[in-house]
C-alpha positions in Angstrom: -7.3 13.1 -21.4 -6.0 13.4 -17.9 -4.3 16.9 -16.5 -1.9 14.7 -14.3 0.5 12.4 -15.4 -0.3 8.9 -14.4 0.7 6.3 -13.2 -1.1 2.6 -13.8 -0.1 -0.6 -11.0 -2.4 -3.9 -9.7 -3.6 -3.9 -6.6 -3.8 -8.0 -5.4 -6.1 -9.0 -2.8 -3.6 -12.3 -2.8 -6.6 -14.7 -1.8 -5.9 -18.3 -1.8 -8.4 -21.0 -1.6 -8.9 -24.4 -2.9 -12.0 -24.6 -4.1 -13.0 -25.2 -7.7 -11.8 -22.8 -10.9 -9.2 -20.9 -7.9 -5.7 -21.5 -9.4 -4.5 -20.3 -6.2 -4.8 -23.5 -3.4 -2.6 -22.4 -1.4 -0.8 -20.2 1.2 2.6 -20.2 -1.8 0.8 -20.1 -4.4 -0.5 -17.1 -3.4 3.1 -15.5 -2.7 4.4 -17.3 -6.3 2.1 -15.7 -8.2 2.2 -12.4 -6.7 6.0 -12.1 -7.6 5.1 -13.5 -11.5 2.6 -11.2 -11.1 4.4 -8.2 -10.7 7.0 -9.6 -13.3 4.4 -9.7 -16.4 3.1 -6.4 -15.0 6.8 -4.7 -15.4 6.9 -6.3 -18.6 3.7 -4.6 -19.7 5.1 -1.5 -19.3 2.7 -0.8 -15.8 4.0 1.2 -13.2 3.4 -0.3 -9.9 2.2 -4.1 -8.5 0.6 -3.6 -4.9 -0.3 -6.2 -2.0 -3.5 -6.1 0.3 -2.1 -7.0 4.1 -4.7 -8.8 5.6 -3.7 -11.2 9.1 -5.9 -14.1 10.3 -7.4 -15.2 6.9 -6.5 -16.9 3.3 -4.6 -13.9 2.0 -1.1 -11.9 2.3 -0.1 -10.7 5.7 3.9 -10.2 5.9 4.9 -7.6 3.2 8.1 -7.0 3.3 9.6 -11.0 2.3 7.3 -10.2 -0.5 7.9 -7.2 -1.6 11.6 -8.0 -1.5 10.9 -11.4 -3.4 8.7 -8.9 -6.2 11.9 -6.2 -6.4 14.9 -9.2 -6.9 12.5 -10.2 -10.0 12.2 -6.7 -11.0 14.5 -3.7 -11.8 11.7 -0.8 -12.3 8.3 -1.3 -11.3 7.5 0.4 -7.9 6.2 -2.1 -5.6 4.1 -1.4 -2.7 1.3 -2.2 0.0 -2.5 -1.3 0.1 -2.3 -1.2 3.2 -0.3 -2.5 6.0 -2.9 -2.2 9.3 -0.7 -0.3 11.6 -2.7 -1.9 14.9 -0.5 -4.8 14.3 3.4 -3.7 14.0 5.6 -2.5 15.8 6.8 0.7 14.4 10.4 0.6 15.5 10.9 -3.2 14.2 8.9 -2.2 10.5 11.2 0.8 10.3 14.0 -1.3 10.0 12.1 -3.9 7.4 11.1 -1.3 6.0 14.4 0.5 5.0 16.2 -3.3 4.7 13.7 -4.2 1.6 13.9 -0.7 0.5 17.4 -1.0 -0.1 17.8 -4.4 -1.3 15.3 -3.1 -4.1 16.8 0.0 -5.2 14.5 2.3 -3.5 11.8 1.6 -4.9 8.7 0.9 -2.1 5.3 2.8 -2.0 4.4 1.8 1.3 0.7 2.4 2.2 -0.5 2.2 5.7 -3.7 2.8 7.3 -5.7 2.1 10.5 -6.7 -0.8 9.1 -10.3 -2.2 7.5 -13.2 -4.5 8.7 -11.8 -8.2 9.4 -12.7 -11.7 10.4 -10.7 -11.6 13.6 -11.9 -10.5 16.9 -9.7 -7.9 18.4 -6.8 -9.4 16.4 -4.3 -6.6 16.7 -5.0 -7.4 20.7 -3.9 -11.4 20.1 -0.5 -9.8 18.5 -0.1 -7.8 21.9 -1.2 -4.3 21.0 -4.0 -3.0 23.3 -4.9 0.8 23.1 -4.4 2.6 26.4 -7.0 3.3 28.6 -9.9 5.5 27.1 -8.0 5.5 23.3 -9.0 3.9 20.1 -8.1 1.4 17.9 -7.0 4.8 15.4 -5.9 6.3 18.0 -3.1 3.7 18.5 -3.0 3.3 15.0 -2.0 6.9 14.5 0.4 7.1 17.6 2.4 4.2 16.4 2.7 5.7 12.8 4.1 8.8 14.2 6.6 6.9 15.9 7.7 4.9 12.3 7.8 7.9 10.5 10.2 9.6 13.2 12.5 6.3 12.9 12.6 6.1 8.7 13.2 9.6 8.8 16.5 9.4 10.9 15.3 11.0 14.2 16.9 8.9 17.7 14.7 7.2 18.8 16.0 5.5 22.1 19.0 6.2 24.6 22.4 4.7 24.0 23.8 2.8 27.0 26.8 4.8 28.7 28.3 1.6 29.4 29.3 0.9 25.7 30.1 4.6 25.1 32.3 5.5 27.5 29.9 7.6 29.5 28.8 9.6 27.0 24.9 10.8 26.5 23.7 9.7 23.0 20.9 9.0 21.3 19.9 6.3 19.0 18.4 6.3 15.3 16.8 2.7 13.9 19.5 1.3 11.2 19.6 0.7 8.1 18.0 4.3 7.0 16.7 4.6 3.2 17.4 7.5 1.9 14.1 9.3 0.2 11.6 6.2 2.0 9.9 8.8 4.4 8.6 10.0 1.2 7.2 7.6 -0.7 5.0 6.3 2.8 0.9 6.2 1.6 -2.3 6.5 4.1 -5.1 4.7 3.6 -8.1 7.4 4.0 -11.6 6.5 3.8 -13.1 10.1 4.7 -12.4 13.6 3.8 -11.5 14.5 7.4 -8.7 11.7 7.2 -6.9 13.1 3.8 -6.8 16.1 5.5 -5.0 15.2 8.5 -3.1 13.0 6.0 -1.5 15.8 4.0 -0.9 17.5 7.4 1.5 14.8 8.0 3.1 15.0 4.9 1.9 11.7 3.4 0.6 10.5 0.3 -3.1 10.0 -0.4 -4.3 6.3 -0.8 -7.8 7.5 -1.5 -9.8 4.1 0.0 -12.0 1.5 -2.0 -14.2 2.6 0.0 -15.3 5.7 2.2 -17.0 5.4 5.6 -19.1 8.7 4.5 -22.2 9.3 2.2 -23.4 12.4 1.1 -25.2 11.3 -1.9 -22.9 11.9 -4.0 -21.8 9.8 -6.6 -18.7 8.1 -5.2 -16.1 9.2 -8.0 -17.5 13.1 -7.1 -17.0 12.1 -3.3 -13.3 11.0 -3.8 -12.8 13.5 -6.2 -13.6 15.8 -3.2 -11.6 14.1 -0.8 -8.3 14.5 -3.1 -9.1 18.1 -3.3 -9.3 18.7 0.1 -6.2 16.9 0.5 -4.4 19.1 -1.9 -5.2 21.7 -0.4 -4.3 20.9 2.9 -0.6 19.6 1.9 -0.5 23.3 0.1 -1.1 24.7 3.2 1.1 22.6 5.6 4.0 23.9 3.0 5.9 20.6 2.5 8.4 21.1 0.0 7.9 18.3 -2.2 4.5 17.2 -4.2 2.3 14.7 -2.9 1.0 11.8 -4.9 -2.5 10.7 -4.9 -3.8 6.8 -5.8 -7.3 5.6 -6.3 -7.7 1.5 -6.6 -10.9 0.9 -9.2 -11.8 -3.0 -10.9 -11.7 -2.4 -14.4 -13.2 -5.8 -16.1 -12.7 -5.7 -19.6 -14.9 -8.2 -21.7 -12.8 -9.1 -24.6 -13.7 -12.9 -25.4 -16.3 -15.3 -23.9 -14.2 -16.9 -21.0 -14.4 -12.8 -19.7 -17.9 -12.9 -20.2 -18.1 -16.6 -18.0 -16.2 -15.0 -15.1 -17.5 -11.4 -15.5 -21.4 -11.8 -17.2 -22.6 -9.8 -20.2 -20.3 -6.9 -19.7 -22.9 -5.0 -17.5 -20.9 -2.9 -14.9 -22.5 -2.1 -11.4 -23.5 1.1 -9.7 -22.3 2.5 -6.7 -23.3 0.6 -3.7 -24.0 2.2 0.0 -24.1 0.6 3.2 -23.8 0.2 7.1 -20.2 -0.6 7.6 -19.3 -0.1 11.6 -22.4 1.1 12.2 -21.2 4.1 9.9 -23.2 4.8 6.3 -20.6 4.2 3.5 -20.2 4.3 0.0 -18.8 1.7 -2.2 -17.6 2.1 -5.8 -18.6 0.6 -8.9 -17.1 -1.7 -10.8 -16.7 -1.0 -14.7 -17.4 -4.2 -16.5 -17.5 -4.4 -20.7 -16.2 -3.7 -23.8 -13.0 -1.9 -24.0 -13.8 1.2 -25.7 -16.9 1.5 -23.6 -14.8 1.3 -20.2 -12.4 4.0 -21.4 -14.7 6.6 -22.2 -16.5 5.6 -18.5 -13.0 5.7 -17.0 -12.4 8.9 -18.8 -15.3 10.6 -17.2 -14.4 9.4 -13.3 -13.8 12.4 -11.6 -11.1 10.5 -9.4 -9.3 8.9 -11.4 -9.0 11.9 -13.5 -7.8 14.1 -10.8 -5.1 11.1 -9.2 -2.1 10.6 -10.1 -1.9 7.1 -9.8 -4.8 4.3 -10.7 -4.6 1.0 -9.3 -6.3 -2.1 -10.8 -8.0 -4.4 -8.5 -7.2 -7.6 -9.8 -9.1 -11.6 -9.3 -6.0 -12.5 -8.4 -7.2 -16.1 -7.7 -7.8 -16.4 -11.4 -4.0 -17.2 -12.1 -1.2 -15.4 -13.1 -2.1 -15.8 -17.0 -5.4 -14.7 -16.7 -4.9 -11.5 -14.6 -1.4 -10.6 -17.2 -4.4 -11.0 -20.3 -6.4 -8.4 -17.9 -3.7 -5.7 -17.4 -2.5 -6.1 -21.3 -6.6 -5.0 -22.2 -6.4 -2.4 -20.0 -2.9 -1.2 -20.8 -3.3 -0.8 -24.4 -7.3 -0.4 -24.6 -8.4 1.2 -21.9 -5.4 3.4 -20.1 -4.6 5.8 -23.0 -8.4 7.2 -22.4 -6.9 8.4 -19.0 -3.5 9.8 -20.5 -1.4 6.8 -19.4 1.2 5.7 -21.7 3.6 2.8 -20.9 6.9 3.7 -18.6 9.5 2.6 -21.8 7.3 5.2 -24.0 7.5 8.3 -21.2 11.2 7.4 -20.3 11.6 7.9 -24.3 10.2 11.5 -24.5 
């Protein structure tokens, strides 16, 4: 049983291709079935439906027509991003889609954001405009331009107003609409341990990464686990007043009937996996494959997902809409209560 109270969501990848068995062809089907999605995962009782942002390939790349799509189908489920790749926005412009969905949703966004993962494209924040300066990064801009968001969703002026329309007068300028509570409920994507620290310093949520651009041989639940405790105690230290939330994203494949066992084989779950990623050693994390009962006492024992607050499902989305609601039911009523989870109507009750 879990110490923290948790949270369950999906996390979709929102591929599309149309190749054989995908019942997701195309660019619509993709956003369709993310909104259904989300509306059988409410149903269910789950707690949050998530989108991968990914630009210049066959999967979801503008969040907030979706997310608003997702929350005008929806009255509770929190609804959220994993993670939008700050090289490519313009902060000022997704402060102000930001709060607009936020509202029209009743508050209810988890926004991740991150400097971004390993793509197809060449230098394709660059093709959308956004160069770093001289002698900076790709994080380094990444980081500079989340600053600059956060300031504008948290109220701050951002720009000088134009004397000419205010009859002389100095004044300074905050982004509208503002959503009350957003700054918040804004997520970073960190892949290393030195990342959730400076993330707590900035008084963000933890979206502990899928995978972290570090190895130290430890297993990579025990790694993560690490991470989120180092995080902790960072936030404790910068003295925010509010408590953070912390999410790790896990595939969780269970093997109830033999179409399962077609897609997913004879219920044999993976081990860790390391590799060169950017030149950098990583590690990757299993995937837990099987029988119910045998996934939650695994799940149980996952250092990470016992010390998180919030577990997110990595789901085939390109399996269809039925197939991936059949998924989250297993793992709702089979698997989650291992973890302490109980469905959102049952905690709302007590």
């Amino acid at each position: 049983m879990s110490a923290v109270d948790k949270r369950i969501g999906f996390l979709s990848f929102g591929h599309w291709q149309p190749i054989p068995g995908s019942q997701v062809r195309t660019g619509r089907d993709a956003l369709v079935q993310s909104v259904e999605l989300a509306v059988a995962a409410e149903e269910l009782g789950l707690d949050g439906a998530h989108v991968r942002v990914h630009h210049f390939a066959r999967q979801l790349a503008s969040p907030f027509p979706l997310l608003t799509a997702m929350g005008m189908r929806t009255s509770r489920i929190e609804l959220g991003t994993g993670v939008i790749d700050m090289r490519y926005e313009n902060p000022l412009h997704m402060a102000e889609e930001a709060a607009a969905a936020d509202l029209l949703i009743g508050e209810r966004l988890q926004l991740g954001i991150s400097r971004g993962s390993p793509e197809t494209a060449l230098r394709g924040s660059e093709a959308f405009g956004y160069v770093p300066p001289e002698g900076r990064s790709d994080a380094d801009l990444a980081r500079q331009k989340t600053a600059l968001f956060l300031a504008a969703i948290s109220g701050e002026t951002v720009v000088d107003a134009d004397p000419r329309m205010t009859g002389g007068a100095s004044a300074r300028l905050a982004v509208q609409p503002q959503s009350p509570g957003l700054r918040q409920r804004i997520w970073w994507g960190s892949g290393t341990r030195q990342t959730a620290v400076w993330t707590a310093r900035q008084g963000m949520n933890l979206m502990s990464s899928t995978l972290l651009s570090e190895d130290t041989g430890e297993p990579f639940d025990q790694l993560q686990a690490e991470q989120i405790a180092l995080y902790r105690a960072a936030w404790a230290e910068a003295g925010w007043a509010h408590e953070p939330r912390v999410s790790v994203s896990r595939s969780v494949l269970p093997i109830t009937s033999d179409l399962d066992r077609q897609y997913f084989g004879s219920g044999q779950g993976g081990d860790d996996q390391v590799g060169i990623l950017d030149g950098v050693r990583a590690r990757f994390g299993k995937s837990y494959v099987g029988e119910p009962d045998q996934l939650a006492e695994e799940l149980a024992k996952d250092a990470a997902v016992r010390d998180a607050d919030t577990l997110l499902l990595t789901v085939p989305n390109m399996l269809g809409v039925e197939y991936n609601a059949h998924l989250l039911e297993t793992v709702a009523r089979h698997v989650a209560p291992a973890i302490g989870w109980t469905p959102s109507a049952e905690r709302a009750a007590g």
